[in-house]
PAMIMAR-27899 format. One line per field, with one value per residue (C-alpha): residue in three letters; chain; x, y, z. Coordinates in steps of 0.05 Angstrom, whole numbers. Example, Ala and Ser with C-alpha at 12.3 -4.5 7.8 and 13.67 -1.06 7.14 Angstrom:
2
code ala ser
unit A A
x 246 273
y -90 -21
z 156 143
This chain:
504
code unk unk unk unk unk unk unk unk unk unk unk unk unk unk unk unk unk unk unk unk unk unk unk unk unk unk unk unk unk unk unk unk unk unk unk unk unk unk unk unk unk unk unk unk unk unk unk unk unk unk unk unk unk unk unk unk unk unk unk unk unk unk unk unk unk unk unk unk unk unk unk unk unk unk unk unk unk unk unk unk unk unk unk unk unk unk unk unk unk unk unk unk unk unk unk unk unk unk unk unk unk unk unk unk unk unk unk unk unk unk unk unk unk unk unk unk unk unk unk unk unk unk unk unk unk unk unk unk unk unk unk unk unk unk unk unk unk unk unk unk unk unk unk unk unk unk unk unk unk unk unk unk unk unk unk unk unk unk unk unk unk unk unk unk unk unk unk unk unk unk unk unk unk unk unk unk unk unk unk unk unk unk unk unk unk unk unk unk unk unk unk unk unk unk unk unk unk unk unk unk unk unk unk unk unk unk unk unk unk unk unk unk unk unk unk unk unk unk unk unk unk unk unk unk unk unk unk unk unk unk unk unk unk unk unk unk unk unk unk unk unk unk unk unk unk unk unk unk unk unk unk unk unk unk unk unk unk unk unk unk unk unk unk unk unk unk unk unk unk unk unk unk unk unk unk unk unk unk unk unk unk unk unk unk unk unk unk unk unk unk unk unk unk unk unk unk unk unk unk unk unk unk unk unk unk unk unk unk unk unk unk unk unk unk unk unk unk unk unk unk unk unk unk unk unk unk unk unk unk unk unk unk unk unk unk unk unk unk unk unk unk unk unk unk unk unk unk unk unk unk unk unk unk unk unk unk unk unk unk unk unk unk unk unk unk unk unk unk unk unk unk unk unk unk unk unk unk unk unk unk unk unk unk unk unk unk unk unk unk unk unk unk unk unk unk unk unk unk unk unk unk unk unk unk unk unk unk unk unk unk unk unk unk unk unk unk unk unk unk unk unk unk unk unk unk unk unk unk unk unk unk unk unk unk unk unk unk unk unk unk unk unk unk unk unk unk unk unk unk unk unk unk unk unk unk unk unk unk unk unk unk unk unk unk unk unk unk unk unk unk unk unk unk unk unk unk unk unk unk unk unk unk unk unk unk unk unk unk unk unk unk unk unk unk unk unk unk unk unk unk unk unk unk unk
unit A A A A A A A A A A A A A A A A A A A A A A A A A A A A A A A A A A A A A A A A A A A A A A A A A A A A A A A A A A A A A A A A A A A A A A A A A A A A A A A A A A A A A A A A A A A A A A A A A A A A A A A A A A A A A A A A A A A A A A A A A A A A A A A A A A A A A A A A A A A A A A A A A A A A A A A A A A A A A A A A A A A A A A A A A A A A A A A A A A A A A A A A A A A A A A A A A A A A A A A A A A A A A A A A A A A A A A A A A A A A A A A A A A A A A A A A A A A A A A A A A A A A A A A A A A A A A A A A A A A A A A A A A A A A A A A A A A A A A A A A A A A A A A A A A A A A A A A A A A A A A A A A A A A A A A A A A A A A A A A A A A A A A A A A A A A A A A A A A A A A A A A A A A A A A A A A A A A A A A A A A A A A A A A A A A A A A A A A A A A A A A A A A A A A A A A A A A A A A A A A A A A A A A A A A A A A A A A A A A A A A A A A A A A A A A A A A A A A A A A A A A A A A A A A A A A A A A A A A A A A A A A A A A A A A A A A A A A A A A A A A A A A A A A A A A A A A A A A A A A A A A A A
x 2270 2247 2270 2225 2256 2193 2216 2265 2269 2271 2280 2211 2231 2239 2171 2143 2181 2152 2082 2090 2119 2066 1989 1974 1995 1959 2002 2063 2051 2091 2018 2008 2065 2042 1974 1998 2048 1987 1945 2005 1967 1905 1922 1948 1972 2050 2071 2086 2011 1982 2030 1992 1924 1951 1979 1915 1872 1904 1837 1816 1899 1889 1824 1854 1907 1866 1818 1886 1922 1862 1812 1852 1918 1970 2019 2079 2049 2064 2138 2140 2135 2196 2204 2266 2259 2308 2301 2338 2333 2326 2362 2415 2371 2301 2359 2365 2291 2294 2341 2314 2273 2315 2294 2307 2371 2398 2457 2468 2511 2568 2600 2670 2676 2640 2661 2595 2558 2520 2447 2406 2342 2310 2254 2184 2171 2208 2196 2170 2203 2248 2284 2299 2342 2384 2383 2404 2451 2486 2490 2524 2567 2584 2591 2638 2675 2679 2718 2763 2785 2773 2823 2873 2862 2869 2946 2955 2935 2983 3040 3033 3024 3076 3101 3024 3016 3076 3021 2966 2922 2922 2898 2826 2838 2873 2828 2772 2805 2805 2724 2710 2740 2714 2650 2644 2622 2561 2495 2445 2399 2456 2421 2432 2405 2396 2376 2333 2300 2233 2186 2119 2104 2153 2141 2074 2105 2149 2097 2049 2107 2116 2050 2057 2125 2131 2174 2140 2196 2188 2111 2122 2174 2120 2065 2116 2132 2066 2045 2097 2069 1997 1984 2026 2011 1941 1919 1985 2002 1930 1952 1992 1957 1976 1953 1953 2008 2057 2040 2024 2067 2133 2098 2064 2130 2172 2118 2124 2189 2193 2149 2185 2256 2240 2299 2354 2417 2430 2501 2538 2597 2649 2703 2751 2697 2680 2636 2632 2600 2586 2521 2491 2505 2492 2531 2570 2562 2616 2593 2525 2547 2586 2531 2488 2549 2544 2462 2464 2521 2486 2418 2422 2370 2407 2402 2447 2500 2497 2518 2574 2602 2601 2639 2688 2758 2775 2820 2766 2717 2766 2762 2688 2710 2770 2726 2677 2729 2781 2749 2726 2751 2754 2684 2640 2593 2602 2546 2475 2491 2532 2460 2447 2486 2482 2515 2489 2533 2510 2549 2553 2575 2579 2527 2574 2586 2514 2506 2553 2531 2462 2476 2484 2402 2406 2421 2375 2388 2349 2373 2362 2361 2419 2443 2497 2518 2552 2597 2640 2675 2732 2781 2849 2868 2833 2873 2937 2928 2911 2837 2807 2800 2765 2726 2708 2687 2640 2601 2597 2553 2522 2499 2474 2424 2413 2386 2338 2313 2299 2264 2213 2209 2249 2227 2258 2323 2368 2374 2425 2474 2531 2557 2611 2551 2532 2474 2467 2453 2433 2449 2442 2482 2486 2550 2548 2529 2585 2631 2602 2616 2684 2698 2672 2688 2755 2796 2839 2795 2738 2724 2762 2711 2671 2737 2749 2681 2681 2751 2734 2662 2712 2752 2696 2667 2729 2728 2669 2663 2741 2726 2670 2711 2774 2781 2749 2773 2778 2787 2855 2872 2839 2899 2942 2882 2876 2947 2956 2894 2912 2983 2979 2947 2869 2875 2857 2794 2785 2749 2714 2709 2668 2698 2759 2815 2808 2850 2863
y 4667 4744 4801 4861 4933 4953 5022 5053 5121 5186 5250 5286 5347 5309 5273 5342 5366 5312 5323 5396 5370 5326 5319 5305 5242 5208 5140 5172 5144 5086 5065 5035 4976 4963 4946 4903 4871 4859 4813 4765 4719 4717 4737 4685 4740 4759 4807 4862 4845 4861 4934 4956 4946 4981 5044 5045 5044 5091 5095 5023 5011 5049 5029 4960 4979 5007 4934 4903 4940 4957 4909 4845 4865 4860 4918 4882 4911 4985 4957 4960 5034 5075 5151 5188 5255 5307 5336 5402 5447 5400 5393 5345 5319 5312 5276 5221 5208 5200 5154 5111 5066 5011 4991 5057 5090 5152 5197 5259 5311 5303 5347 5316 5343 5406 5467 5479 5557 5579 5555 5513 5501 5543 5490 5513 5495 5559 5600 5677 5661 5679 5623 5635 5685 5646 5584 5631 5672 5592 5568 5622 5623 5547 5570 5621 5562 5509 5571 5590 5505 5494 5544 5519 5451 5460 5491 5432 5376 5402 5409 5332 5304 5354 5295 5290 5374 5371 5344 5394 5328 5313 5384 5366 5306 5345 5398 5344 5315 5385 5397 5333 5346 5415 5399 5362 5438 5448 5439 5385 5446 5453 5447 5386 5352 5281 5245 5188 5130 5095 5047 5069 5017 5040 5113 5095 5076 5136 5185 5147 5152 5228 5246 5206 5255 5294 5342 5394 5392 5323 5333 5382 5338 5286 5333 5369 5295 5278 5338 5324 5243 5244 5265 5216 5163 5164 5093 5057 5119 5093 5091 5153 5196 5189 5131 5115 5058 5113 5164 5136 5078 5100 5159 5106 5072 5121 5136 5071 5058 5115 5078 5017 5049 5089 5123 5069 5111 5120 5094 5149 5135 5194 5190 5139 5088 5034 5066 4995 4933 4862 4852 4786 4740 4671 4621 4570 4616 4583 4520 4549 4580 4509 4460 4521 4510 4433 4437 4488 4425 4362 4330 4317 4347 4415 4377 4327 4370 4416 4346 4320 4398 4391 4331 4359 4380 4455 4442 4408 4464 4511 4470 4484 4564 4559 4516 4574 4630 4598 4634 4703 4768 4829 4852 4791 4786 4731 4676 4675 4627 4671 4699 4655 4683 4746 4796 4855 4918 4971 5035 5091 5142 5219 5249 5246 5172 5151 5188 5131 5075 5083 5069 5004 4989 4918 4916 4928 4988 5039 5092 5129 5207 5254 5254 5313 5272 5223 5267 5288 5254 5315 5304 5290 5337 5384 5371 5368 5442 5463 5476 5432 5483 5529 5458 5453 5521 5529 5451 5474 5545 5502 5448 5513 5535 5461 5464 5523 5504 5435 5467 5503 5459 5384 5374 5432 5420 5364 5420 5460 5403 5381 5323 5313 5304 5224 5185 5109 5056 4982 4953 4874 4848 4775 4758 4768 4846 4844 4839 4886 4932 4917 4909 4983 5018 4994 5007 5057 5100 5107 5167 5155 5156 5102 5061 5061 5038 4987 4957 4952 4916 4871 4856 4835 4796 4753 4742 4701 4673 4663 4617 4649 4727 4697 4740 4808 4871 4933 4930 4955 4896 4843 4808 4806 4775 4724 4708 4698 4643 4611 4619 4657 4712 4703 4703 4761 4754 4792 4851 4864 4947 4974 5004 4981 4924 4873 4875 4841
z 2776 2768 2806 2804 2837 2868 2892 2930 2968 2920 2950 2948 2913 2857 2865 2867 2806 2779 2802 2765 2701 2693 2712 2787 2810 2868 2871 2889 2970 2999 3008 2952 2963 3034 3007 2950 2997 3044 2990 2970 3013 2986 2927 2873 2818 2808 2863 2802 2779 2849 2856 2790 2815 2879 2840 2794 2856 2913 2955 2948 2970 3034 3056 3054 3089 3143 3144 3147 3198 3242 3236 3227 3276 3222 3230 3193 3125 3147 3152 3071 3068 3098 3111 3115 3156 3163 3237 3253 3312 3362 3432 3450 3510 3458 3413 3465 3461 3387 3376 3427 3368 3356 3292 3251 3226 3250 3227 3273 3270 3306 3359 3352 3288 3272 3315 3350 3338 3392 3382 3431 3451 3513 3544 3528 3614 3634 3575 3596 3663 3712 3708 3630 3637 3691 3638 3576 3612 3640 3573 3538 3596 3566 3500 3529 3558 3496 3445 3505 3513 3443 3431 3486 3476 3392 3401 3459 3402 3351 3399 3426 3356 3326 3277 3244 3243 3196 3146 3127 3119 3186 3211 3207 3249 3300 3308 3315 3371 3411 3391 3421 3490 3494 3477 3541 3576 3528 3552 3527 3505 3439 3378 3329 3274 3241 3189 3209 3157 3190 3168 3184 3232 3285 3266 3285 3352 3353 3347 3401 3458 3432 3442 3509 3527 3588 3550 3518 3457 3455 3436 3385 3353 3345 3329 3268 3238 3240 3196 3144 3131 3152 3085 3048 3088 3124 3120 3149 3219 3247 3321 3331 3395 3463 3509 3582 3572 3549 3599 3664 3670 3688 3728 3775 3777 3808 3854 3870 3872 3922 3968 3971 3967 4016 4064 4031 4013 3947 3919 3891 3836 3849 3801 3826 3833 3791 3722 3691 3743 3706 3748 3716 3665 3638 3680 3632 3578 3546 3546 3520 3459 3443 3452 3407 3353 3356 3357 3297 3257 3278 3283 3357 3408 3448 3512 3487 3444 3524 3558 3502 3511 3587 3586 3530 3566 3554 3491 3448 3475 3443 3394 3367 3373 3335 3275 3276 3276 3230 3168 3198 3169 3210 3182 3193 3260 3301 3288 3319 3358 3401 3419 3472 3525 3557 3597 3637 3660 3704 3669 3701 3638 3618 3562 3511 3515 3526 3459 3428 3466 3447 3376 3396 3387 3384 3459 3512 3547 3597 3638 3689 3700 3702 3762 3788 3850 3805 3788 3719 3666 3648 3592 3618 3562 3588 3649 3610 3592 3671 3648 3702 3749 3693 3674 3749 3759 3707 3720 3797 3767 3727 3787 3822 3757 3745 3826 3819 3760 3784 3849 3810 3743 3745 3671 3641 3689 3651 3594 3624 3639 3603 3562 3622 3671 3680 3692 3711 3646 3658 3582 3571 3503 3481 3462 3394 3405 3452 3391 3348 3416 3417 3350 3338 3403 3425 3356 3363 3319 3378 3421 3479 3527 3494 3487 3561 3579 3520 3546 3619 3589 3547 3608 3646 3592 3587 3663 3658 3586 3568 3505 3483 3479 3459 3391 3422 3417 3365 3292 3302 3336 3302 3265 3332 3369 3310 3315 3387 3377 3313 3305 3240 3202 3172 3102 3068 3031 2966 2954 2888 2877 2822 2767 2796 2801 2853 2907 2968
């Protein structure tokens, strides 16, 4: 057996320290591995063999690359090269559209923990304006609003949790909690930033749907990462320029829609009405997943194993869970077979929750706009400190802008609204996505906003699947859950550190 490192990702300043230290360098492309990845097919040398002849040759690598991904239909080889972009400057709204590519990694900067400064993004639709005054003028007035509860809400924390303020270590924490429920009155225009790592295939996808973009930011955003990696890159970001797919379909769907919808009244979710609704599932999900477990352990046909489980009584079902949990620690996944059933929730969930739900990429999930008839999700501390009315006062201003802007420009209207405003989600998770939900959302750790609408899911998932989410819930919980199943504790596993002693 040999292990070659091909490469890895190096920051490019020092790839272009290196290209002025030394003499130019034209291999330095993640080109060059694509199109040596691309001939291990037809090509009987040692992989390592094949990569020199690609870094040797950097024009014959990417006009094979091109043959290969254009000619012949095989976009997996653009997969091997990866970009990492830094993306600043960009709107909390454009942010949503980003991280909408399931298959790339994202790390944003988070409003629960960095006091926010007053940048944000004014939409290039109203620019020069009349309406960009009103839109500056609202979002300042936000700004305003965040210090003034931040500021409230910060001497509010340390006065409930006076026993951790005695520790200087905890003062971080503490003010993070108050950031995170003011931050609910900024606007989706504030400014953030990520770090995001793509292969080029699905930046090739990326940049195809932002070309595609109704938003005007949006575009740019696509048109500014395409400058920075046409260069490096050219032969494997082939497809990248906007198409009829990506444009017109949704628009000929709500006109649509709006035909056959017609008059029907819209259902409205105020804030006493149900925000999580279990709308379809897979009936004897439970059985399912157990006939999958036996399929996966035996050499029997799945029709059988789903007949022998069907006839099982309820104890020996438990049975096949318990076998397959027995050895789980609180950081493994659930196994694949817990793929085969499904759940769907209509959620119905503020800004700043949809920005944590999303993360969850492995899930389907589509949404609708923001919508200011479904009303507000508002901090109870915020509430606790008699800031509601304040709260209240300065989302019912901000309705008004959000209306005249939306009368003269809809596109440029969701920018003004705030992470407490809602819109309507439909995500579908299979069971085993459902756990790395819970798992991750209902520990104690979570926002709070995400842990309510990841506890009601839970609920609603053990309703209908009761073997099947015996052991969910959060991280936090994970030993009691064990115990109440098993009887007993799991046993710790051990953990091997580097450079340290083992513990367990």
């Amino acid at each position: 057996m040999k292990v070659f490192l091909a490469g890895y990702n190096v920051d490019t300043d020092a790839l272009n320290e290196l290209k002025e230290q030394g003499k130019a360098r034209e291999d330095l492309t993640p080109e060059v591995l694509s199109a040596a990845y691309a001939r291990i097919s037809r090509d009987p040398r040692p992989i390592n063999e094949i990569r020199v002849d690609a870094r040797s040759e950097v024009e014959r690598a990417r006009r094979s690359n091109t043959s290969i991904i254009f000619k012949m239909g095989h976009h997996s080889v653009a997969e091997h090269a990866v970009f990492n972009l830094d993306i600043l400057g960009v709107s909390r709204l454009a942010m949503e559209e980003l991280e909408r590519f399931r298959l790339s990694s994202y790390t944003e900067k988070s409003q629960r923990y960095i006091t926010l400064d007053k940048d944000f993004v004014i939409p290039e639709e109203i620019k020069g304006s009349s309406l960009e005054k009103t839109f500056a003028d609202m979002v300042r007035k936000q700004n305003k609003a965040y210090f003034e509860l931040f500021e409230r809400l910060k001497t509010h924390v340390f006065d409930k949790h006076a026993d951790l303020a005695q520790d200087p270590k905890n003062h971080n924490l503490l003010e993070g909690w108050a950031k995170e429920d003011a931050r609910y009155i900024t606007a989706l225009a504030t400014e953030s930033q990520v770090g995001q790592t793509i292969n080029a295939r699905n930046l090739e996808l990326l940049l195809r749907r932002f070309a595609s973009h109704p938003l005007s930011e949006v575009r740019q955003l696509g048109k500014a990462i395409y400058e920075r990696v046409s260069d490096v890159a050219p032969s494997i970001i082939i497809f990248h320029e906007a198409n009829d797919r990506d444009s017109k379909m949704y628009p000929e769907l709500k006109e649509l829609a709006g035909k056959l919808i017609g008059s029907h009244a819209e259902l409205k979710t105020k804030d006493d009405a149900a925000l999580v609704q279990l709308v379809e599932y897979t009936q004897k999900g439970d059985q399912i997943i157990a006939a999958s477990l036996l399929h996966t352990s035996s050499n029997l046909p799945y029709e059988e194993c789903r007949s022998i489980t069907e006839k099982l009584p309820q104890d020996k079902q438990k049975e096949i869970f318990k076998t397959a949990w027995q050895n789980l620690q609180v950081y493994d996944s659930m196994p694949r077979e817990f793929e085969y059933a499904n759940l769907t929730f209509n959620i119905v969930l503020s800004s700043a929750c949809f920005g944590q739900l999303k993360r969850h990429r492995m899930s389907s999930i589509t949404a609708q706009p923001y919508d200011t008839s479904l009303g507000l999700t508002i901090p109870e501390a915020i509430k606790e400190i008699g800031m509601k009315g304040y709260f209240c006062q300065i989302a019912d201003e901000t309705n008004e802008v959000y209306a005249k802007i939306k009368d003269k420009n809809p596109l440029a209207a969701p920018y003004v609204l705030t992470n407490a405003h809602r819109k309507r989600v439909l995500i579908r998770v299979n069971a085993r996505e459902m756990y790395h939900i819970s798992r991750l959302r209902e520990d104690q750790h979570a926002q709070w906003d995400i842990q309510n609408i990841s506890r009601e899911m839970s609920r609603q998932a053990k309703r209908v699947m009761p073997l099947t989410f015996a052991l969910l819930g959060g991280k936090d919980r994970y030993n009691d859950v064990y115990h109440e199943i098993f009887g007993h504790l799991p046993k710790v596993a051990e953990v091997v550190l580097p450079g340290a002693r083992n513990i367990k």
